[in-house]
C-alpha positions as CSV (number, residue, x, y, z in Angstrom):
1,X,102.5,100.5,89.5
2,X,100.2,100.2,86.0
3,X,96.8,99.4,86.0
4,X,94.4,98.6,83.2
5,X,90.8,98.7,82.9
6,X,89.5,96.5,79.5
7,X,85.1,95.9,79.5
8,X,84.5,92.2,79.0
9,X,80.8,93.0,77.9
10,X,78.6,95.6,79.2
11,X,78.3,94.0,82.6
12,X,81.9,92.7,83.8
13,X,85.0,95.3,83.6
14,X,88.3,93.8,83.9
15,X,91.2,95.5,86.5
16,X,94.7,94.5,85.9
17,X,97.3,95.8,88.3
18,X,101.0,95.5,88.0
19,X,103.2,95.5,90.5
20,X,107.4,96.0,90.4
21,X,109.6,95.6,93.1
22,X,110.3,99.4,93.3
23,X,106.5,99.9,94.0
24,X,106.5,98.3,97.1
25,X,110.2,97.9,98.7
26,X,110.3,101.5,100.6
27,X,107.4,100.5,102.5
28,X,108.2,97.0,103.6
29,X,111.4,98.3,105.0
30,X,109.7,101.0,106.9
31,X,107.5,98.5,108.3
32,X,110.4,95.9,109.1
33,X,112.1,98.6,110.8
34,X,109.4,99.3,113.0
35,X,109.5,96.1,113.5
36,X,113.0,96.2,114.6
37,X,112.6,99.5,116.8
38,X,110.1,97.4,118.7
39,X,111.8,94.0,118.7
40,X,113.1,91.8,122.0
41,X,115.1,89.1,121.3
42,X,117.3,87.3,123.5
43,X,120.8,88.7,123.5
44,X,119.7,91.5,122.1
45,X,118.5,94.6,123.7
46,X,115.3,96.3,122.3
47,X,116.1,98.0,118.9
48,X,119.5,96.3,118.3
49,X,118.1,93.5,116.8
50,X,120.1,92.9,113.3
51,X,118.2,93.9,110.6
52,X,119.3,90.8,108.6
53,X,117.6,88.7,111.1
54,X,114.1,90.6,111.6
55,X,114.1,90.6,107.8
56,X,114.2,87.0,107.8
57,X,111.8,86.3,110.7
58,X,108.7,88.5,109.4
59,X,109.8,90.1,105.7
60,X,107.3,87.2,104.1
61,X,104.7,88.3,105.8
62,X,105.4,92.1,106.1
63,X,105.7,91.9,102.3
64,X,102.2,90.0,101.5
65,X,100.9,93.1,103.9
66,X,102.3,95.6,101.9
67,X,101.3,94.4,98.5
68,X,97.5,93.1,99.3
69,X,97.4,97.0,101.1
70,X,98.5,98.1,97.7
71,X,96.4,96.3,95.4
72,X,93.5,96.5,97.4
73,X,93.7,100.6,97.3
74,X,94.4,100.5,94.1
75,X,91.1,99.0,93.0
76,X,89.2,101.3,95.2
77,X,90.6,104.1,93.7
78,X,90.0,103.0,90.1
79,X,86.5,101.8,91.0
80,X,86.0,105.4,92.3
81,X,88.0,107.5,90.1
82,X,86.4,105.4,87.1
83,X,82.8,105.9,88.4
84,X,82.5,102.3,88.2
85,X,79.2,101.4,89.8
86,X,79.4,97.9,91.4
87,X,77.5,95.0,92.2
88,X,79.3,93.8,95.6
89,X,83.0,93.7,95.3
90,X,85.9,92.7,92.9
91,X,86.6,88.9,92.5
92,X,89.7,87.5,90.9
93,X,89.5,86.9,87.1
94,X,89.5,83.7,87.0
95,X,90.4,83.0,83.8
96,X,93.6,85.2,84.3
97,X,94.6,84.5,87.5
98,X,98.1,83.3,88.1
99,X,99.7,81.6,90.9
100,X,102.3,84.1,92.6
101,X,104.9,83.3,94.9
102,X,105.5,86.2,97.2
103,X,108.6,85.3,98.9
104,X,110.3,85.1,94.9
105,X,108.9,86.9,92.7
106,X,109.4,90.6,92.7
107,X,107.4,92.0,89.6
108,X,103.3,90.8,89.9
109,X,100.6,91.1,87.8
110,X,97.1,90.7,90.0
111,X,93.7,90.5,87.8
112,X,90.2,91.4,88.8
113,X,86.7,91.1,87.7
114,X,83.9,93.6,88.8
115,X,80.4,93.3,88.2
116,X,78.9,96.4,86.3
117,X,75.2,97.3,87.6
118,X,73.0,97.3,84.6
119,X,71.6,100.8,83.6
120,X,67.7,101.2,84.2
121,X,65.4,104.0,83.2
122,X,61.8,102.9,84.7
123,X,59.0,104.9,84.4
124,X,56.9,104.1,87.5
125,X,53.3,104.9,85.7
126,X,53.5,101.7,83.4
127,X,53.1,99.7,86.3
128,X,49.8,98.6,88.0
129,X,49.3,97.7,91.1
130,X,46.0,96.8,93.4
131,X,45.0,98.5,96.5
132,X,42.7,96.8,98.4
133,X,40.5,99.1,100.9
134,X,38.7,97.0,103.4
135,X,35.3,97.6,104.4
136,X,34.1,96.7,107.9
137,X,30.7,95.5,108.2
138,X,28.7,95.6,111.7
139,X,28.8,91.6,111.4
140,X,32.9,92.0,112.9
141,X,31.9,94.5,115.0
142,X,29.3,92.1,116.7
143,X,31.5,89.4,116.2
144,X,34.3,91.4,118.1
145,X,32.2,92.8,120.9
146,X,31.1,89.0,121.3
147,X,34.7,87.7,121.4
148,X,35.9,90.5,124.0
149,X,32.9,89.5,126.5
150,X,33.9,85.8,126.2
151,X,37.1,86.5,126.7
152,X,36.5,88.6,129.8
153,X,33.6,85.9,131.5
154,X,33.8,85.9,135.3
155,X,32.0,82.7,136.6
156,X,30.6,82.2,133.0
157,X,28.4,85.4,133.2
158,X,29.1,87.8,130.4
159,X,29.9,91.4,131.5
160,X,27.6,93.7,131.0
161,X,28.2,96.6,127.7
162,X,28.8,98.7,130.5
163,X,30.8,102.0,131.2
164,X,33.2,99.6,133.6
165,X,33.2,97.2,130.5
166,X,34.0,99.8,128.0
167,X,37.5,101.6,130.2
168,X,38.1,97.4,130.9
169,X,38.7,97.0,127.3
170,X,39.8,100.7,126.5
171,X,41.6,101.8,129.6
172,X,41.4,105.8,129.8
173,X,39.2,106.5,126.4
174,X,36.2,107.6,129.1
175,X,33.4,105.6,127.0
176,X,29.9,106.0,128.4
177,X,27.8,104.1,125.7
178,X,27.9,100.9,123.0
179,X,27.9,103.3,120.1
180,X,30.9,104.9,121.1
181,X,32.2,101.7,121.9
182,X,31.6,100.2,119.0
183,X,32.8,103.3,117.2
184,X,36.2,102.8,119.3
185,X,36.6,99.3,117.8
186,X,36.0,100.4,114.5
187,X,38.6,102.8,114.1
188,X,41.0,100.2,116.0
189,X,40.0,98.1,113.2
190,X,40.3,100.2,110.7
191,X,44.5,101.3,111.7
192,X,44.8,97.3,111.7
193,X,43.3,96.9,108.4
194,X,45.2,100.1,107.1
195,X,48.3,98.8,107.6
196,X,47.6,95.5,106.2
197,X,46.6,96.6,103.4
198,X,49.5,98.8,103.0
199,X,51.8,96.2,103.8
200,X,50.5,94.0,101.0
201,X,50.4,96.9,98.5
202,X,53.9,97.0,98.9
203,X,54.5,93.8,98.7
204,X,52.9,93.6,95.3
205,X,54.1,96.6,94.3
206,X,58.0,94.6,94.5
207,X,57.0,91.8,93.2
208,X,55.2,93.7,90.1
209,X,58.6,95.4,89.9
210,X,60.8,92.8,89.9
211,X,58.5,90.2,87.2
212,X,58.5,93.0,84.8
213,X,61.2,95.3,85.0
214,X,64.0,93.0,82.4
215,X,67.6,93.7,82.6
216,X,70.8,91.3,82.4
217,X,72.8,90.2,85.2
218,X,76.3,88.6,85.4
219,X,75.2,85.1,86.7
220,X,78.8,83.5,86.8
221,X,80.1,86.5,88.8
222,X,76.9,86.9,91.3
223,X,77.2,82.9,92.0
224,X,80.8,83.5,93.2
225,X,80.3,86.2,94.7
226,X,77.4,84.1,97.1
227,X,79.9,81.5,97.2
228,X,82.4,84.2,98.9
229,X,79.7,85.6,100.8
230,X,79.4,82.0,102.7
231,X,83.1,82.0,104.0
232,X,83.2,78.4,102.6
233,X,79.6,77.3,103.6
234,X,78.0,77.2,100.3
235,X,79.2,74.9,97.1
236,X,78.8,75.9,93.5
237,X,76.7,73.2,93.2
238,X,74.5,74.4,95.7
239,X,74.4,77.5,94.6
240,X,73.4,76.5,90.6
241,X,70.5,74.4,92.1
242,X,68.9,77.5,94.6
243,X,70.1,80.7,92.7
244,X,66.6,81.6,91.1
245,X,64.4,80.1,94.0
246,X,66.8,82.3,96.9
247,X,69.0,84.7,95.4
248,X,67.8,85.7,91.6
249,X,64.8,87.7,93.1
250,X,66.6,89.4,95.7
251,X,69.4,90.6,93.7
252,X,67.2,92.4,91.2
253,X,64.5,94.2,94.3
254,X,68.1,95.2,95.4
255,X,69.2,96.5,92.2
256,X,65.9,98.1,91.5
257,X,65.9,99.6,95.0
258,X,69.4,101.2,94.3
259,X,68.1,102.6,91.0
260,X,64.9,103.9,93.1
261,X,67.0,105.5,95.9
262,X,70.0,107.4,93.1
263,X,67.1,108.4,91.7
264,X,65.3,109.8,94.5
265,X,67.9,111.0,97.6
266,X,65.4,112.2,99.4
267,X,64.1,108.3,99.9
268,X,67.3,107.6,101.8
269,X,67.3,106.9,105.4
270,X,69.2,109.1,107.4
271,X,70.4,109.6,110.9
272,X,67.6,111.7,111.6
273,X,64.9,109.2,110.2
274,X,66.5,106.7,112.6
275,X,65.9,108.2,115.6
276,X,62.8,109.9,114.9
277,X,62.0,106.5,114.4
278,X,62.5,105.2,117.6
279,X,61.4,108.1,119.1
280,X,57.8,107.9,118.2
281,X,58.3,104.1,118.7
282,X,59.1,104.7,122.6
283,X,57.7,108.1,123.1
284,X,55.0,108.6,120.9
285,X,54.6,112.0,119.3
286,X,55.9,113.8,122.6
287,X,57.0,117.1,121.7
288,X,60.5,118.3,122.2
289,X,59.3,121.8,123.0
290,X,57.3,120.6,126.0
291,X,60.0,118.1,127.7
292,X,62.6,119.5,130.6
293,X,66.4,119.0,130.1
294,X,66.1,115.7,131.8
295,X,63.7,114.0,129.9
296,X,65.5,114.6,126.4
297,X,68.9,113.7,128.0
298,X,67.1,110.6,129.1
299,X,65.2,110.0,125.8
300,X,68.2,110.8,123.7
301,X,70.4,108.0,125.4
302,X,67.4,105.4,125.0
303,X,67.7,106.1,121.1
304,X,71.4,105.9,121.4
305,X,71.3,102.5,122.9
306,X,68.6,101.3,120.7
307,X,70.9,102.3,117.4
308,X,74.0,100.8,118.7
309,X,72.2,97.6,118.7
310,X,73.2,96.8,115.1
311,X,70.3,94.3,114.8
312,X,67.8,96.8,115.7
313,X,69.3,99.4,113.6
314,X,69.2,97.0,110.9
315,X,65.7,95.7,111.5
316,X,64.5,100.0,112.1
317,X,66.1,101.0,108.7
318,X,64.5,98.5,106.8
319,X,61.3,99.5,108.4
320,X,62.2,103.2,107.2
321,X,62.8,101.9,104.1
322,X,59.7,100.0,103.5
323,X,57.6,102.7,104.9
324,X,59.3,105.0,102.4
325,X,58.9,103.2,99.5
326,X,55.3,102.0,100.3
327,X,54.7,106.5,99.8
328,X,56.6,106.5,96.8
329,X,54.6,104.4,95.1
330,X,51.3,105.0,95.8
331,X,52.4,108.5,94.6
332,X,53.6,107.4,91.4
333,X,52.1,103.8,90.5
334,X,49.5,103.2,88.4
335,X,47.3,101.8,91.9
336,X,44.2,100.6,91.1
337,X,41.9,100.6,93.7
338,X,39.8,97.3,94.9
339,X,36.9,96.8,97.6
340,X,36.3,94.1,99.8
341,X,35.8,92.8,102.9
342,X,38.6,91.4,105.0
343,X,37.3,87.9,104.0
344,X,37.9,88.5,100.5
345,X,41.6,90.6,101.2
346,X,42.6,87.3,103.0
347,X,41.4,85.2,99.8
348,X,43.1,88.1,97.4
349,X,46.3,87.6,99.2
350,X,46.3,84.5,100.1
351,X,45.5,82.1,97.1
352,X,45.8,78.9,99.2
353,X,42.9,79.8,101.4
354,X,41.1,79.6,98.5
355,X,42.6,76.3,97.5
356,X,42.0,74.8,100.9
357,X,38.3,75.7,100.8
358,X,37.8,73.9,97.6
359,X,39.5,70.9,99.1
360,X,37.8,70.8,101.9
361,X,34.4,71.2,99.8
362,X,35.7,68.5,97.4
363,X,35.9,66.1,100.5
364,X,32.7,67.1,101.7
């Protein structure tokens, strides 16, 4: 077998792989006479089938196996032993290919395209991002307090801002007086808030990433490639008129993250990060050192259910991920820190707020 690796440009690598009859024959008749060890046919007891005849019956298909085995190896191994790095998987060249007729031809010739990731070299401190850090003003805590004694009215009397009112709303946080109260609301606010803010600092911190980091991509080859994602769902045409609105922006976070991650093993998610995970998701920060045998064993098979569930695991590592990331760049962004009020986050974030109050005063 001879293969042959030719660049196209920069960003698609070409595979040719050439197959001869002596590459391949050994194995299907290894396989076709397994085939016949195994074989029942009537008048024929098992493993005295002619060979003739089980050659005939499955050698077709035995030899299809063999080859798309071969060929399918073979460009793993050159992607590998070529340090190709990849976007997805190889595609037929199809400017190359060639019809091949299995059951004829002996010698083939197979061609391949692969999609070369484009090389990036970012430097994290040219970017800026904001950081908003949300005050709260006694005005929500009133408003709050307010809310919570509406929302617990028995016979339309307001509860008193009393000890039995206070463990009502904070079960087991023993407060005796409004001030801690209110103090207890204001830190709950303030771990909401927190993470919302986080959570959009991120967010712009991608989208700041992927409008200004520039690099080429092979179009042609990533719009097949979504094409043979679908399993037949999706038509080129469909794909030309949505491939910047649902796929463009995508593809590059996804490169940018892989550049972010080779860079930076440590921001990988590991086994360990999984289930630490979903320990402190079910558990809390229990410490090992203080539970009995039982209570790991039974703790450790929770997490091994909850990981099995591919879905989950899927959802938990992208929350890893996230949470990851969000670290790595407030360490090494340009963040830019910005004050407000939660009024003004939701109008920073949310541009159509703004939009709908200048309709609405418009109508007014």
């Amino acid at each position: 077998m001879n293969t042959t690796l030719t660049a196209k440009n920069d960003l698609i690598t070409s595979i040719q792989i050439d197959i001869v009859k002596a590459d391949y024959e050994d194995e299907v008749k290894k396989t076709l006479k397994q085939y016949q060890h195994k074989a029942i046919l009537p008048g024929f007891r098992q493993g005295k089938v002619p060979f003739g005849m089980i050659e005939r019956m499955h050698g077709q298909t035995v030899k299809l196996d063999v080859i798309n085995k071969m060929v399918s190896e073979t460009l793993n191994n050159q992607i590998i032993e070529n340090k190709l790095d990849i976007i997805g998987y190889p595609l037929p060249d199809q400017e190359k290919e060639q019809v091949i007729d299995i059951a004829k031809d002996d010698n083939m010739t197979f061609y391949f395209e692969v999609a070369n990731k484009p090389k990036l070299d970012i430097n994290f401190s040219d970017f800026q991002v904001n950081k908003y850090n949300i005050s709260i003003t006694d005005k929500e805590i009133d408003n709050i307090v307010q809310r919570l004694r509406e929302n617990n009215k028995k016979d339309d009397q307001l509860p008193e801002l009393n000890e039995e009112f206070f463990n009502l709303i904070f079960p087991g946080a023993d407060i005796k007086d409004i001030d801690s109260f209110r103090k207890k609301i204001y830190d709950e606010l303030d771990i909401q808030y927190n993470k919302e803010s986080e959570r959009m600092f991120y967010n712009n911190a991608v989208d700041t990433l992927i409008n200004n980091i520039t690099f080429n991509l092979p179009d042609d080859f990533l719009k097949r490639l979504i094409i043979a994602n679908s399993e037949g769902k999706l038509t080129r045409e469909e794909v030309d008129q949505n491939y910047e609105k649902n796929y463009l922006t995508g593809m590059k976070w996804q490169l940018i993250e892989d550049y972010i991650v080779g860079k930076y093993p440590e921001l990988a998610v590991n086994e360990d990060d999984l289930r630490n995970f979903v320990k402190t998701s079910y558990f809390g920060h229990l410490n090992n050192d203080t539970m009995d045998d039982e209570m790991k064993e039974r703790m450790n098979n929770i997490i091994d259910t909850v990981l099995k569930d591919q879905q989950q695991r899927s959802y938990i590592t992208n929350q890893i991920i996230s949470n990851k990331l969000t670290a790595f760049f407030n360490e090494n962004l340009k963040v830019e820190p910005v004050n407000v009020n939660y009024e003004e986050f939701m109008k920073a974030t949310m541009p159509e707020l703004d939009k709908k109050e200048e309709v609405e005063e418009t109508k007014e």
